[in-house]
C-alpha positions as CSV (number, residue, x, y, z in Angstrom):
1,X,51.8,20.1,-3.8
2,X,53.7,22.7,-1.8
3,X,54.0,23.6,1.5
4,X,55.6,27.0,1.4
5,X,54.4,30.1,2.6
6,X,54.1,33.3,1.3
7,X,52.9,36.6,2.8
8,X,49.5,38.2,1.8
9,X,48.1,40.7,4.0
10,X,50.3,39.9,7.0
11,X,49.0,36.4,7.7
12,X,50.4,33.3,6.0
13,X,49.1,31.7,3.3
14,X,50.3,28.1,1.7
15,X,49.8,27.0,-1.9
16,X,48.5,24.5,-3.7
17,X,48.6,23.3,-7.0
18,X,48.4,27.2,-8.0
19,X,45.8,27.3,-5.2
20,X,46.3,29.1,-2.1
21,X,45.3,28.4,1.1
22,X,42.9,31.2,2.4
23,X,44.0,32.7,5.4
24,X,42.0,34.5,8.1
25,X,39.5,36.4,7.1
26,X,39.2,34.9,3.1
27,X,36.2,33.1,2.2
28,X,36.5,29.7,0.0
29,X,34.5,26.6,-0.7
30,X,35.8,23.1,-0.7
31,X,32.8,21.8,-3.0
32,X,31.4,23.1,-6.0
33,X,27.4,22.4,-4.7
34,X,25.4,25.6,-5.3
35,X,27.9,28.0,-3.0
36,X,29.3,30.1,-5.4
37,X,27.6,31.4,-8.8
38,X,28.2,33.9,-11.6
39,X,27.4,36.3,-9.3
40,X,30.6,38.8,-8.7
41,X,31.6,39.8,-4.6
42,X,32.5,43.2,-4.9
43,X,30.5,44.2,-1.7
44,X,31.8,45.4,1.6
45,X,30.3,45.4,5.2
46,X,29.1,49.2,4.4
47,X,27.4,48.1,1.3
48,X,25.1,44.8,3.1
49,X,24.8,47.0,6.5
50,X,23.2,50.4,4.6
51,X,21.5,47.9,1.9
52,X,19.9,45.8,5.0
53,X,19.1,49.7,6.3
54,X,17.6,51.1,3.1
55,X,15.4,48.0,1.8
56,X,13.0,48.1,4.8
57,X,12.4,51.8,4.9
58,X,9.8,52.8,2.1
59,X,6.1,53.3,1.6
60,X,5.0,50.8,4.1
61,X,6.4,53.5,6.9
62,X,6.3,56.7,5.1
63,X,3.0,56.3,3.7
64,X,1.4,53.1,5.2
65,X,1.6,54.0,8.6
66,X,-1.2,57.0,7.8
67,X,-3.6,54.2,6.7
68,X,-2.8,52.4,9.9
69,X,-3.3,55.2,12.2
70,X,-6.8,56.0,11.0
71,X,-7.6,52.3,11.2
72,X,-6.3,51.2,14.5
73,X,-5.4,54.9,16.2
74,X,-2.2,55.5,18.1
75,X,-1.8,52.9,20.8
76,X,-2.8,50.2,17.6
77,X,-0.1,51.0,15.0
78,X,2.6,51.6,18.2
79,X,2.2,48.2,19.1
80,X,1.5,46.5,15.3
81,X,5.4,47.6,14.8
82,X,6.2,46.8,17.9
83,X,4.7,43.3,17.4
84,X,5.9,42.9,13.8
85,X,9.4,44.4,14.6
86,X,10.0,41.4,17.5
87,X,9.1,39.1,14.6
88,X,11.7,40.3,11.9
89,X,14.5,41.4,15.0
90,X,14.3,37.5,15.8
91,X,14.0,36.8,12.3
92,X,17.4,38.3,11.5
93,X,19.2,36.5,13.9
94,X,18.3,33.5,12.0
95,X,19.4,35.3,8.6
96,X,23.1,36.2,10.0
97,X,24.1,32.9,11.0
98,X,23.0,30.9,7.9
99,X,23.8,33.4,5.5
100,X,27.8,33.0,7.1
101,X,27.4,29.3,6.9
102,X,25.6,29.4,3.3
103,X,26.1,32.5,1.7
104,X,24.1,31.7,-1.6
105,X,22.3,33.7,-4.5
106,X,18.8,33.3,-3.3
107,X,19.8,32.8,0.6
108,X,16.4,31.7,2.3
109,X,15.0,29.6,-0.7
110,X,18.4,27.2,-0.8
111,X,18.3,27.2,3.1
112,X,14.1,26.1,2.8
113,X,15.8,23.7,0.0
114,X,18.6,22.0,2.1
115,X,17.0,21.8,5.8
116,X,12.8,21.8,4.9
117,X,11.8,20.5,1.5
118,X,12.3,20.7,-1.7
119,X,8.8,21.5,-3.1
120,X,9.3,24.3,0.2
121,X,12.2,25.8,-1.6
122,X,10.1,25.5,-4.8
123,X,7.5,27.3,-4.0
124,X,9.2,29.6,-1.4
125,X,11.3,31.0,-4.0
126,X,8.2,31.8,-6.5
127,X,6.5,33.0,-4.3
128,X,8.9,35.6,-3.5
129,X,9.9,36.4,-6.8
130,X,6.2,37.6,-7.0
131,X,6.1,39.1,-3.7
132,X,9.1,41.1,-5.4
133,X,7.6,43.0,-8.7
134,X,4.3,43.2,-6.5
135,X,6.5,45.6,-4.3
136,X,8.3,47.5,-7.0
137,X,4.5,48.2,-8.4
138,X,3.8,49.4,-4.8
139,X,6.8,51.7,-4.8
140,X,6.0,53.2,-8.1
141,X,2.6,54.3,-6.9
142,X,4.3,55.0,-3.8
143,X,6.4,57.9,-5.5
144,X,3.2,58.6,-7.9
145,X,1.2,59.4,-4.3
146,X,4.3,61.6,-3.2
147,X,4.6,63.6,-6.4
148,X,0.9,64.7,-6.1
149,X,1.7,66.3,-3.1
150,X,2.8,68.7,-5.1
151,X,0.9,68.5,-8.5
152,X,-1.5,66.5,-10.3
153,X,-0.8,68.3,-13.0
154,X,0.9,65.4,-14.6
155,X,-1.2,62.2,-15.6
156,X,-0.7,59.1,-13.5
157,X,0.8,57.1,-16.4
158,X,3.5,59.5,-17.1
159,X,5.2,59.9,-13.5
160,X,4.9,55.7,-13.2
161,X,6.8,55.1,-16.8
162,X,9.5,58.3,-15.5
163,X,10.1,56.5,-12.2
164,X,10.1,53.1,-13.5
165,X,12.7,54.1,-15.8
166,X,14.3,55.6,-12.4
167,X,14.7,51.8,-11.0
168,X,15.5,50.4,-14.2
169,X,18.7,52.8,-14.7
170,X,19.9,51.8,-11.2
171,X,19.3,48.1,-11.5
172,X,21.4,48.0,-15.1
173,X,24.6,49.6,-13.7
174,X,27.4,47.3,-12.0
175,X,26.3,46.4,-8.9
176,X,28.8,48.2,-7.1
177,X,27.4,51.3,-8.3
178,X,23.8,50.1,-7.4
179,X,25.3,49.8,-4.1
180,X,26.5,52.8,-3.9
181,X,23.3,54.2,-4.9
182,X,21.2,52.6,-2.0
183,X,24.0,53.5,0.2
184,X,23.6,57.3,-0.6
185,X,19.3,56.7,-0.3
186,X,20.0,54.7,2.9
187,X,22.0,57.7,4.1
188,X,19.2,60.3,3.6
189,X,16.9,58.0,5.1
190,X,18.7,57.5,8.1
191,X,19.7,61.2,8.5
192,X,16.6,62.4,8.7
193,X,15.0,60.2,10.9
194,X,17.1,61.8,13.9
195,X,15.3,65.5,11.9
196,X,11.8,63.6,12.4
197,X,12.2,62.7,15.7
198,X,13.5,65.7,17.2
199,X,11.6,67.8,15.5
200,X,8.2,66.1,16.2
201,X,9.0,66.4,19.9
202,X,9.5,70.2,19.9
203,X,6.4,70.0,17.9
204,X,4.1,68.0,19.8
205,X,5.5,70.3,22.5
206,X,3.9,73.2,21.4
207,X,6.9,74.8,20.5
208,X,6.4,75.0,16.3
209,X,4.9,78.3,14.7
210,X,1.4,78.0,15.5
211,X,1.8,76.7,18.6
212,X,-0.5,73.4,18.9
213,X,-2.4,71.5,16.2
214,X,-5.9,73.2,14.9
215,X,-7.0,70.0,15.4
216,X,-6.6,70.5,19.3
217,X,-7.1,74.0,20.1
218,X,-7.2,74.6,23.6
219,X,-6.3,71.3,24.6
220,X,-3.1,69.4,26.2
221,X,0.3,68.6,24.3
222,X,2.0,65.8,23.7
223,X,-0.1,61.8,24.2
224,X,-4.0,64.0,23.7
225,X,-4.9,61.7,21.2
226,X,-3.4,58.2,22.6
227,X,-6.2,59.7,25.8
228,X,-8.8,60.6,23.3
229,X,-8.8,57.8,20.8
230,X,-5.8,55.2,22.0
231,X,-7.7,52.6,20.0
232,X,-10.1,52.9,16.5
233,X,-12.3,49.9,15.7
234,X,-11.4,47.7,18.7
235,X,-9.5,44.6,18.3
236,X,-10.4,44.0,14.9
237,X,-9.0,47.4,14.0
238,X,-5.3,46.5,15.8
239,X,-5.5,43.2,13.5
240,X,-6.1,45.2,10.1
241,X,-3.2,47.4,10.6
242,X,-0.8,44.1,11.0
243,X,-0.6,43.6,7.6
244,X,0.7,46.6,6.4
245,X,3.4,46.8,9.6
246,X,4.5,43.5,8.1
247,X,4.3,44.9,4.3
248,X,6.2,48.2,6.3
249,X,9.3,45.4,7.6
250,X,9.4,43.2,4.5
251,X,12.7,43.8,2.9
252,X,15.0,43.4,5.8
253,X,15.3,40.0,4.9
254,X,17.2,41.3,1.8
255,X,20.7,41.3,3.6
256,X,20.8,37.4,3.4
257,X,20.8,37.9,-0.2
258,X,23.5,40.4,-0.1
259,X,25.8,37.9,1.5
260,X,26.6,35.9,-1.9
261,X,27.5,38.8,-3.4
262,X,29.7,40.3,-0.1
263,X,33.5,39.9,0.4
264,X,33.7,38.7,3.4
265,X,29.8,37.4,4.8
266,X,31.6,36.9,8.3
267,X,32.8,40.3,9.1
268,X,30.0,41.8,6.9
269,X,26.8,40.1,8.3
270,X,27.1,40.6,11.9
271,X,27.3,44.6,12.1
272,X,23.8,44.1,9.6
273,X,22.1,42.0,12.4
274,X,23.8,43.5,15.5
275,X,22.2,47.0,13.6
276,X,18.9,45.7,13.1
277,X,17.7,46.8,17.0
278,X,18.9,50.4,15.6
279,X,16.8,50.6,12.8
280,X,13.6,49.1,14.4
281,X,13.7,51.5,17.3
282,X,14.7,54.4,15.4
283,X,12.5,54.0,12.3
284,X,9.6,51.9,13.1
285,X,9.3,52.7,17.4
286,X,10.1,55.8,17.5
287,X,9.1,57.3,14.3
288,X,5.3,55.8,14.9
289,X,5.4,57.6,18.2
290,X,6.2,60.8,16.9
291,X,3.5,60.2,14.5
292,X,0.6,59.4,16.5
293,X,1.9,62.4,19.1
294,X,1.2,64.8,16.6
295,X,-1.4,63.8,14.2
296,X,-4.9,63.0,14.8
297,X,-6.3,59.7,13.3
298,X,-9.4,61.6,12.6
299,X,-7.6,63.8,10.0
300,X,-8.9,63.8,6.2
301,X,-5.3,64.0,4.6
302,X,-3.8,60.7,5.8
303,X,-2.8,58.2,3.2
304,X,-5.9,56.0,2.7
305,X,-8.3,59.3,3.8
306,X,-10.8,61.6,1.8
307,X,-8.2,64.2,1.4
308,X,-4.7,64.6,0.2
309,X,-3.4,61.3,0.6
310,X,-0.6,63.0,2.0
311,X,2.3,60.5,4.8
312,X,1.6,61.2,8.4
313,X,5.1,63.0,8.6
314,X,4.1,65.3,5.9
315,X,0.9,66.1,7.4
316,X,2.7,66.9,11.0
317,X,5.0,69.3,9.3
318,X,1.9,71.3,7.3
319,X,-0.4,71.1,9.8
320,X,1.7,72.7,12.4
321,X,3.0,75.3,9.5
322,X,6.5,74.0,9.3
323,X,6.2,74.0,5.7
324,X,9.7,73.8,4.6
325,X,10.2,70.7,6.6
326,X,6.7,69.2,4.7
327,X,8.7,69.8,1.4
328,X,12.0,68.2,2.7
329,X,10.2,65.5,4.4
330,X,8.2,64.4,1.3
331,X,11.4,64.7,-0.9
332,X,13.0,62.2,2.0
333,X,9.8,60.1,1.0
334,X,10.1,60.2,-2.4
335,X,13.9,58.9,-2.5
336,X,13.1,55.8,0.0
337,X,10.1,54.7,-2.5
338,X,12.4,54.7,-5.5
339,X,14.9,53.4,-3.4
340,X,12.8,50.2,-1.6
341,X,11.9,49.5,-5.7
342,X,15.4,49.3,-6.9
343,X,16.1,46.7,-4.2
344,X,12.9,44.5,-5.0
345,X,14.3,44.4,-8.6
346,X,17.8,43.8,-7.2
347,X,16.3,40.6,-4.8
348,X,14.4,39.4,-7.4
349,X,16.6,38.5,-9.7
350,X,19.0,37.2,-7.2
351,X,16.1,34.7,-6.6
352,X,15.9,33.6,-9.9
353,X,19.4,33.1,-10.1
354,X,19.2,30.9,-6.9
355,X,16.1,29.0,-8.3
356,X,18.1,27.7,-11.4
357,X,20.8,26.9,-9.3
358,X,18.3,24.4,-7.8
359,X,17.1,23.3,-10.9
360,X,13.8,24.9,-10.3
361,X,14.2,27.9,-13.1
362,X,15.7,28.0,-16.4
363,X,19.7,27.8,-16.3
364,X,19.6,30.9,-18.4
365,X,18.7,32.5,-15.2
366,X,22.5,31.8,-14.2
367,X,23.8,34.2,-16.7
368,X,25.3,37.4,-16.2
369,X,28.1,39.6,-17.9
370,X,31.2,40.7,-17.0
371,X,30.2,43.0,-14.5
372,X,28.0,40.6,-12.7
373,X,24.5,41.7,-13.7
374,X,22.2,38.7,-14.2
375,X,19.8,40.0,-16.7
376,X,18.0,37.2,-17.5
377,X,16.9,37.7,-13.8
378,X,16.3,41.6,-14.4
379,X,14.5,41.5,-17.2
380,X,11.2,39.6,-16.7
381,X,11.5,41.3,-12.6
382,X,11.8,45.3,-13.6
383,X,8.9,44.5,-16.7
384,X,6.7,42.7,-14.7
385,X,6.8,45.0,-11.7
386,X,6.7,47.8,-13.9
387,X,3.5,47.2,-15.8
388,X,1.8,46.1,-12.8
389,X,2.0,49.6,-11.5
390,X,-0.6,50.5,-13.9
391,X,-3.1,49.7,-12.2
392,X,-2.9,52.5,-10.2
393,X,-4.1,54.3,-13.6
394,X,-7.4,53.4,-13.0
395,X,-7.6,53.0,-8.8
396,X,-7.0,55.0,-6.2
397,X,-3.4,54.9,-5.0
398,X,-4.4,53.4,-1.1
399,X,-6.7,51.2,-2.5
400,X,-3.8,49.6,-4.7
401,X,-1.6,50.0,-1.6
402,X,-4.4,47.6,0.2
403,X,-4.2,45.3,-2.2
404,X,-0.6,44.7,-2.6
405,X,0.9,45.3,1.3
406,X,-1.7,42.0,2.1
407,X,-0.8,39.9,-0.5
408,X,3.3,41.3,0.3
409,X,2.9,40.8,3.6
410,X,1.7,36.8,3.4
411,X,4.6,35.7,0.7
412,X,6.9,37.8,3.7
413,X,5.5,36.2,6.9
414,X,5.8,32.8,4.9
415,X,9.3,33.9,4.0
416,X,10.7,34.7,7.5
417,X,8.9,31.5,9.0
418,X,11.0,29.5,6.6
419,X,14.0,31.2,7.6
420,X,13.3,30.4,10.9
421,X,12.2,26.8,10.3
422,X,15.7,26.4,8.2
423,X,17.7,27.6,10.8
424,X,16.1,25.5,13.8
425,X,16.0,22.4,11.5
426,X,20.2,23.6,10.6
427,X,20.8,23.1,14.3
428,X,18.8,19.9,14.5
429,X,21.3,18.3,11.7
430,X,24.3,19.8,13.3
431,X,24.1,18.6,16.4
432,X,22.5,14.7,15.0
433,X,25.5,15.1,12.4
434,X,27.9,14.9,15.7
435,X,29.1,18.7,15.3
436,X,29.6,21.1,17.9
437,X,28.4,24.5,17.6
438,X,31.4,25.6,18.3
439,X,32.4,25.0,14.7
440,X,30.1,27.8,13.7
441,X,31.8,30.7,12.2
442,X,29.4,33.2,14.1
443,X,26.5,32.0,16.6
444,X,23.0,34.0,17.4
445,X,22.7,34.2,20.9
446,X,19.5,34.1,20.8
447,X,19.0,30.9,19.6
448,X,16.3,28.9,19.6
449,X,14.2,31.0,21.7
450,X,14.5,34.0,19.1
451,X,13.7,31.5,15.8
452,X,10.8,29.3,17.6
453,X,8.9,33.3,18.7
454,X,9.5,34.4,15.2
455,X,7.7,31.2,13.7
456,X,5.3,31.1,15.8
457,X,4.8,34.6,15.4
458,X,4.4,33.6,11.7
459,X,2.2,30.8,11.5
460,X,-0.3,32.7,14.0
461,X,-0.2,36.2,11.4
462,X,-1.3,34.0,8.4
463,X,-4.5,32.5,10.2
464,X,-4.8,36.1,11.4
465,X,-5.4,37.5,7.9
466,X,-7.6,35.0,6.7
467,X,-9.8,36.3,9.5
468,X,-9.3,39.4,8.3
469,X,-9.5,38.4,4.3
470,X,-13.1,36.4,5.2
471,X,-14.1,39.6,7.6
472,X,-12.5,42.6,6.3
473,X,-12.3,45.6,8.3
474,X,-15.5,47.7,7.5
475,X,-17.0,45.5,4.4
476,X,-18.7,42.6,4.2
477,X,-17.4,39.0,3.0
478,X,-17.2,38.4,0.0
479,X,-15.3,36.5,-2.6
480,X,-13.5,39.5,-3.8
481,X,-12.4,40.4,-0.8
482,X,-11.0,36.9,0.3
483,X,-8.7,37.0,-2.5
484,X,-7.6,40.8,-3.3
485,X,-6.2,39.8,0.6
486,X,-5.9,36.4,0.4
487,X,-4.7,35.5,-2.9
488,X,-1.0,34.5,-2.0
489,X,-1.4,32.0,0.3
490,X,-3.9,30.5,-2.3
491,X,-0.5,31.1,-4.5
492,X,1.6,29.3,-2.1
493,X,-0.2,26.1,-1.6
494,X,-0.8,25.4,-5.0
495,X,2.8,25.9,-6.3
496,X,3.4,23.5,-3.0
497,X,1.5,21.1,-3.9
498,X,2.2,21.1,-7.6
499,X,6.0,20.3,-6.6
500,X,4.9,17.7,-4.3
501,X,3.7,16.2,-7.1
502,X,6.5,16.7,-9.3
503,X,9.1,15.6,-7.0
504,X,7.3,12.9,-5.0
505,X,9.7,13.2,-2.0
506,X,9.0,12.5,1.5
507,X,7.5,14.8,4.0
508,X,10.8,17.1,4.8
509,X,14.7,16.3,4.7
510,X,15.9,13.6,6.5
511,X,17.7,15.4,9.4
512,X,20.4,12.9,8.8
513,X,20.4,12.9,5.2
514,X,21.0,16.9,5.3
515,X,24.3,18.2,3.8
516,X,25.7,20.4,5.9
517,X,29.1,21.3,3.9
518,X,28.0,21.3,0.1
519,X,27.1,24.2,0.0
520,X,28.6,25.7,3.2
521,X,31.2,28.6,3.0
522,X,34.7,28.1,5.0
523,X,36.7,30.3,6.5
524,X,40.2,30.3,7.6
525,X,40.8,30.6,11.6
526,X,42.1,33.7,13.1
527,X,44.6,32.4,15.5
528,X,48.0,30.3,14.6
529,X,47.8,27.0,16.1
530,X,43.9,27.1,14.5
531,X,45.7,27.9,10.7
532,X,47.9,25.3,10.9
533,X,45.3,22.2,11.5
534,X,43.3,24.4,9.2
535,X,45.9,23.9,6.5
536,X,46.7,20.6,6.9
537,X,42.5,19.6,6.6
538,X,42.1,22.0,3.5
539,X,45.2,20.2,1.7
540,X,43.9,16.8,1.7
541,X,40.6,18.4,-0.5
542,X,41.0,18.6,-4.6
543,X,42.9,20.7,-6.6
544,X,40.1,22.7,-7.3
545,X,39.2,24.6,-4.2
């Protein structure tokens, strides 16, 4: 053992046994529990913050929101994202602490593991791992619904096998470059939003080539329709467009699986959550405003409607004869639907590899090659997803889109309210454990009121759509209709209970009992006095660091 130090970026650094001694701002683990994997961290802040950006804005917004306009109206689908965007802001803050702390391959399915319940985790982590190729299918029809903005020349089949080979190319890079890819898509995304928004002001305005919408002639700029038609089918109506607002918002979660794969999670993660107010308001506030500002809920077009199936943003730019913009606008589209798929095949095989760690998936699923790709993860994700696009083939794009945002949107409310359960139960064993939160590398300020409003939030959103599954919107009950919209909760509680069997444990993890440093990620102090204790504790662990 040596005590000497030796300069590494500045800051001092000791060795050990041919291990050093991170200093401030390196990452290490003291155990070798489930922290680190295969998995190679080659990602910067950049890379989580744009990837966190990118995941959440797809067909859920672009095209989802059209559905939810004629459903609801204006003053419905302002305040569904409103609603839903509380949920996931709070939701976040929940992600960026833990995923510091425990930085792992499948994030919120080892949190549910270590601080909820094993047959949680179990089931969880399925769950999502459908929830996953259900949402690259969605995507694909996404971009089929896009393309036929501009031809249906081309059969349905053909553009879903092109774009599915789209997400498979970027998913079978390094993942560096598939970083780098969603980086550019995030970019484009996020550019154009500031296009959207100024734009559809000057428009709603009056001040685009023609003027004023024909759907309005004579009549007053600006909030007409939130004075004509504020709300469309009443309460129920607000409560049908929840779903897709949460199917819109799913994938945000995605930066907490980032994090194992991230150089440093504790300068990384933070920017992602402090960020997350910017993307809500920007993408999901604001953009819904401009939306319902400038067109009508009435209109035949809209995603869902008798027409062209066209996004709401399309439809703003055509109707008002901007059609350059409609072109650009539906391009913009057309990358963020590819571009939300190629994540879902990234996070689900990032779950797998966290469910083997657990012991609850193959080892195999461990696997991955020398530039960190875990294909036994990719594989059976990108296939599955892929062929179950096909069902567009034979059904109209929105009513695929129905099917699949309900059943996306229960595996993701149950997926944040475990995040939030993990990190209140986290707390619970850190303080019983006798540990001060000032220990914690980075602390949400907004805990515990942020984590209890986002489960309860949770909880109250699943009864919600069984109200909705039993009473649709506009049908009658029926057994079909309970589970096209209800079928993953039905998912969820028998993988649940199927563990519970298997691992006959009690109720949840003894608070007490919790392990709060196996798989926990350290990190060196910033200031001097803070190294040197630090130096002396990490010496008296193994040789093998």
């Amino acid at each position: 053992m040596s005590d000497q130090y030796s300069e590494k970026n500045d800051s001092k650094a000791v060795s050990n046994n041919d291990a050093e001694v991170p200093i401030e701002g390196d990452v290490y683990n003291v155990t070798d529990h489930g922290a680190d994997s295969q998995l190679k961290r080659q990602l910067g802040s950049r890379h989580i913050s744009m990837i966190g950006l990118a995941s959440s804005i797809g067909m859920g917004l672009w095209l989802g929101s059209g559905t939810s306009l004629m459903h609801a109206g204006p003053a419905g689908i302002f305040i569904g994202y409103l609603l839903s965007g509380s949920v996931i802001w709070s939701v976040s803050h929940s992600i960026g602490e833990m995923s510091i702390l425990y930085p792992l391959p499948s994030a919120f399915v080892q949190w549910t593991n270590i601080f909820v319940d094993k047959s949680a985790g179990f089931a969880l982590g399925w769950a999502y791992w459908l929830s996953f190729w259900i949402t690259i299918a969605n995507e694909l029809q996404g971009a089929v619904t896009v393309i036929n903005f501009w031809t249906d020349a081309v059969p349905v089949a053909a553009w879903i096998t092109i774009f599915w080979l789209i997400i498979i190319g970027v998913n079978v890079g390094a993942v560096k470059w598939f970083a780098e890819i969603e980086v550019v898509a995030a970019t484009i995304k996020f550019g154009f939003i500031f296009i959207v928004i100024i734009s559809g002001i000057v428009l709603s305005a009056g001040g685009g080539p023609k003027g004023g919408y024909p759907a309005r002639p004579g009549g007053t700029m600006g909030f007409q329709f939130w004075n004509e038609m504020p709300f469309i089918n009443g309460f129920k109506g607000f409560l049908s467009v929840m779903p897709t607002c949460i199917f819109a918002l799913s994938g945000s979660e995605n930066a907490g699986l980032v994090a194992a794969e991230t150089n440093n999670p504790l300068r990384s993660v933070p920017k992602a959550v402090k960020s997350m107010w910017v993307r809500l308001s920007l993408f999901y506030i604001l953009g819904s405003l401009i939306v319902t500002i400038n067109v009508s809920p009435k209109d035949s077009n809209l995603f869902g409607g008798s027409g062209t199936n066209a996004s709401p943003f399309v439809i703003m730019y055509r109707n008002d004869g901007v059609a350059p913009l409609a072109h650009i606008m539906n391009a913009v589209i057309l990358v963020s639907v590819l571009s939300t798929g190629g994540i879902s095949g990234y996070g689900g095989s990032r779950i797998l590899v966290g469910l083997s760690q657990l012991g609850m998936a193959p080892k195999v699923f461990q696997n991955t090659d020398s530039w960190g790709r875990p294909w036994w993860g990719l594989a059976p994700t990108l296939i599955i997803g892929g062929g179950l696009s096909y069902l567009n083939v034979s059904n109209s794009g929105s009513t695929v889109f129905g099917w699949f945002s309900n059943l996306t949107s229960l595996f993701t409310l149950f997926g944040w309210g475990m995040i939030c359960l993990s990190h209140i139960r986290m707390r619970l064993a850190w303080k019983a454990q006798g540990r001060s939160v000032a220990e914690l590398p980075w602390k949400s300020w907004a805990f515990p009121w942020a984590a209890y409003w986002g489960l309860f939030w949770c909880c109250l959103l699943i009864v919600v759509e069984f109200y909705l599954a039993v009473w649709p919107l506009g049908d009658k009950p029926s057994a079909k209709n309970f589970f096209a919209n209800y079928l993953s909760v039905v998912a969820i509680v028998i993988l649940y209970i199927g563990a519970k069997i298997y691992y006959r444990g009690r109720r949840w993890n003894n608070i007490l009992d919790i392990d709060l440093d196996g798989s926990r990620r350290f990190y060196a102090p910033k200031d001097e006095e803070g190294r040197e204790s630090f130096v002396k504790k990490w010496l008296k662990f193994p040789t093998k660091h």
